[in-house]
Steps between C-alpha positions, in 0.01 A plus 500: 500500500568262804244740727219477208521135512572449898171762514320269236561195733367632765169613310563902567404705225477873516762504762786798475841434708822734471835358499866683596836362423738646738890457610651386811495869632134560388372209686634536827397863512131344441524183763619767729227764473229242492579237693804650714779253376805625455612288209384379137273255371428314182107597489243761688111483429252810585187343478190799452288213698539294842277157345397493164135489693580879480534522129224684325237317343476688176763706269896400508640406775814683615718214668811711632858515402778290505831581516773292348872532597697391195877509683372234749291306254838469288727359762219311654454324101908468529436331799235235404663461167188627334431781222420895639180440319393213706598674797312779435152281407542347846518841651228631320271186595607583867411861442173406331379251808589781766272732321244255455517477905740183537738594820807253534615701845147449646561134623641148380173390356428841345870444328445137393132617377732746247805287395238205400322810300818664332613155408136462328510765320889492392345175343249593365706779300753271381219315376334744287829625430 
């Protein structure tokens, strides 16, 4: 439900995405096959496109996948003092925006440029919501 309405937002229709929840163990085999670290993460995205420039002009759209690790999403909710399911919409906003071509690692402006646009749309949901 939060995807359908984070993909409404945005104004993508016909779009198709996958999404894995995985453990501790499952994740860091991932980060380390496709990115060659060693240790888990909360969220990986496998984007089918580079720039959204590259997404086909008619027919659905296949964004990518996004990978969800629910063991650090729960301590990382302890943590903040916030529910698993909130935890979980931020990742999958996060995911969402890195297969939608947003790149955090690329530079300080390219980071600020998706913060300001996760915090938009984790808005925006609570406000349909």
């Amino acid at each position: 439900m939060v995807m359908e309405k984070a993909l409404m937002l945005l104004s993508l229709n016909q779009v198709e995405l996958s999404l894995l929840f995985v453990n501790d163990v499952q994740m860091q085999k991932l980060n380390k096959m496709h990115r060659g670290i060693d240790k888990t993460t909360d969220v990986l995205s496998f984007p089918m496109y580079a720039l959204p420039s590259e997404f086909p002009k008619e027919g659905v759209i296949l964004l990518g996948d996004i990978v969800i690790n629910v063991d650090k999403a729960r301590r990382d909710a302890d943590e903040k003092q916030i529910t698993l399911y909130d935890e979980i919409c931020t990742l999958l906003i996060h995911g969402l925006l890195h297969l939608l071509g947003y790149d955090h690692e690329k530079n300080t402006y390219q980071a600020q440029k998706m913060l300001k646009k996760e915090n938009e749309l984790a808005s925006a949901l609570k406000a349909v919501d």
